[in-house]
C-alpha positions, 0 to 999 in steps of 0.5 A, spaced: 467 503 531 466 508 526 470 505 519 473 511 514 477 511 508 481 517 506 483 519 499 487 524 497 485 528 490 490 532 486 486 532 479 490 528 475 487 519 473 493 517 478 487 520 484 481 517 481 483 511 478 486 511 487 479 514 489 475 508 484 480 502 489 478 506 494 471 505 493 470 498 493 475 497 498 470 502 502 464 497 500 468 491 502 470 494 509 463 497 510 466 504 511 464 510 508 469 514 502 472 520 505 475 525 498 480 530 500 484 535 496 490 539 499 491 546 497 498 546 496 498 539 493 500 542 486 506 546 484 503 547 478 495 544 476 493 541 469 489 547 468 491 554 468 489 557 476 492 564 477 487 566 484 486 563 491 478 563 488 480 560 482 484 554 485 478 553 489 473 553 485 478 547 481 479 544 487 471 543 488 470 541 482 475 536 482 472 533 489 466 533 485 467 529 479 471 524 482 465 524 488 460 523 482 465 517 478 466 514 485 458 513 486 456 511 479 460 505 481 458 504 488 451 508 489 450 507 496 456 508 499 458 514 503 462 519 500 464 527 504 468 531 500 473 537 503 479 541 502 485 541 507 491 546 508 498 545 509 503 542 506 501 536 502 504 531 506 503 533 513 495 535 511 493 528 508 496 525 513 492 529 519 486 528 515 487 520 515 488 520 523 482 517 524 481 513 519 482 505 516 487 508 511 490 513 506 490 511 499 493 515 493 495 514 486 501 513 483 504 515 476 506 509 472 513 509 467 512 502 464 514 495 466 522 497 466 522 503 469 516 501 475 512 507 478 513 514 479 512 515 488 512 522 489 515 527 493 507 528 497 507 520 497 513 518 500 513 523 506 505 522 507 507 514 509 512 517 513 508 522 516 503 517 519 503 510 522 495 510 519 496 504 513 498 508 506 496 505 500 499 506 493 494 505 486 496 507 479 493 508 474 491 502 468 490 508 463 489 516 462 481 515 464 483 514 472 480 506 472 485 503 477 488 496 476 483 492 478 479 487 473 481 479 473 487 482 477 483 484 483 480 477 485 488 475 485 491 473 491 494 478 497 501 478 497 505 480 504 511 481 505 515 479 512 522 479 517 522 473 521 527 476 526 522 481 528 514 482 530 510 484 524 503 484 527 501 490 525 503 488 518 500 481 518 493 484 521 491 488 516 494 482 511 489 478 514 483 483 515 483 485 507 485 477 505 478 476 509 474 481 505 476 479 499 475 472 500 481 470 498 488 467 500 494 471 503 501 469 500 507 470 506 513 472 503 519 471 507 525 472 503 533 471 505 540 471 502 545 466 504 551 469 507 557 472 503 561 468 506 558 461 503 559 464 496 567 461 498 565 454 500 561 450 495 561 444 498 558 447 503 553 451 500 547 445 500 546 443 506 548 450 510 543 453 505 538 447 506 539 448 515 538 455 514 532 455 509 529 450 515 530 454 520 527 460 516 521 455 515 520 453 521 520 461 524 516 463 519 511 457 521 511 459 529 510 467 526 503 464 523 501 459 527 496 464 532 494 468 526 492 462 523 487 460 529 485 467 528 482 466 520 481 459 519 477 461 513 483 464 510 487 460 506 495 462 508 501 460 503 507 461 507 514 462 503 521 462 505 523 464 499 532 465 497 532 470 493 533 478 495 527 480 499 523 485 494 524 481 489 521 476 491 515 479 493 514 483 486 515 475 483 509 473 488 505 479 487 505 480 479 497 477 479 496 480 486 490 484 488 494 488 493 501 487 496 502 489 503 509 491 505 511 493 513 515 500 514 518 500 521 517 505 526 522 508 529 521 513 534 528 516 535 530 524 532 533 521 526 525 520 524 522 516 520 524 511 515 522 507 509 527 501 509 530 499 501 525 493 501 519 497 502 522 503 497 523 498 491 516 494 491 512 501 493 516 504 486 516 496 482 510 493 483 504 493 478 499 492 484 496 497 489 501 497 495 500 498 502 504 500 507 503 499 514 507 502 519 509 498 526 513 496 531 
């Protein structure tokens, strides 16, 4: 099987800082860098662009450079370069078919505010059900966040009342790669009504968190079969969800978040934990789509 990696370039640091993590984690999976630009992507380009043959003369330019920064670091990886038309969203996300991934960056607004996912971003994740990965960038110079951070932990976040294979899977595989461990999260809320009983609050909450453990331990026990080489710390944390995700994941290499598909005429959705560790948190964020 042929391993691809697809990054999506706009011209701006956040895209090359995602085309330098993209890099590597090519090198890591043995796959080859796929650099692709979307006509329509900028409504308005860092650089004055008045005529069709003047954006594509940008736009090669941008493929170029980036494709030059990427093969500094890694010189004997495989890099194409291309253009697609269409809209934004829907071209990179049919440019990723066939790939491992979809990586694209993101623009940094600071640690209180977190991290600006546009419009092209969001609908891409929603567009696809290939893994979408999300890199900002650490500085104006397009270097991802990586350094000591990349040798951190992966960091996943999951619903014990629902099969998370898919999510689990790709948890797995790049904890694997990376050799390092996988940090499991499953966090919970005790219910409202509890907030009205005291006296009851610490058994229940201790019944409840047991029964959680426990779940989340079965949810785990083929997976563990499956990479006796990965180090697996599972946590039935209480607490909101994506904030406990974004606490375990402030020295993580990648946090792995789920977006369920949902095959209905309504279309796809983003649920609200995926939207705030996608938009808060300081490492790479994937975004695996499953049932």
């Amino acid at each position: 099987m042929t391993h691809r990696i697809t990054v999506g370039l706009d011209g701006k640091p956040e895209s090359t800082a995602a085309a330098r993590w993209a890099g590597r984690e090519a090198e890591l999976r043995g796959a080859s860098l796929d650099l692709v630009h979307a006509e329509e992507w900028l409504e308005n380009p860092p650089l004055p662009v008045t005529t069709t043959e003047e954006r594509r003369r940008w736009a090669t330019e941008v493929l170029r450079k980036t494709s030059k920064a990427v093969r500094l670091d890694h010189p004997s990886l495989e890099i194409t370069t291309r253009r697609v038309s269409g809209l934004p969203d829907l071209a990179l996300a049919s440019a990723a078919k066939d790939s491992d991934m979809l990586v694209l960056g993101t623009r940094g607004l600071g640690s209180v505010a977190g991290f600006l996912v546009g419009s092209v971003g969001t609908n891409a994740i929603a567009a696809t059900e290939r893994p979408v990965v999300l890199v900002r960038s650490a500085d104006r110079e397009g270097n991802p966040p990586d350094g000591g951070r990349d040798r951190g932990p992966v960091v996943a976040g999951v619903d014990v009342q629902h099969p998370c294979d898919g999510l689990l899977a790709f948890a797995l595989e790049e904890a694997s790669h990376r050799g390092c461990p996988l940090i499991v999260i499953n966090g919970w809320s005790p219910p409202p009504i509890m907030s009205y009983s005291p006296v009851l609050e610490p058994g229940i909450n201790e019944e409840i968190q047991h029964g959680i453990t426990t779940a989340l331990d079965g949810m785990l026990a083929p997976w563990r079969e499956k990479f006796p080489t990965v180090s697996i710390d599972a946590r039935a944390t209480i607490g909101r969800p994506a904030a406990q995700i974004l606490d375990a994941a402030r020295e993580a290499a990648l946090v792995v978040v789920g977006r369920r598909i949902r095959r209905t005429p309504v279309g796809p959705h983003i649920g609200p934990i995926t939207h705030a560790v996608m938009h808060h948190a300081t490492s790479p964020v994937a975004v695996v789509a499953h049932d």
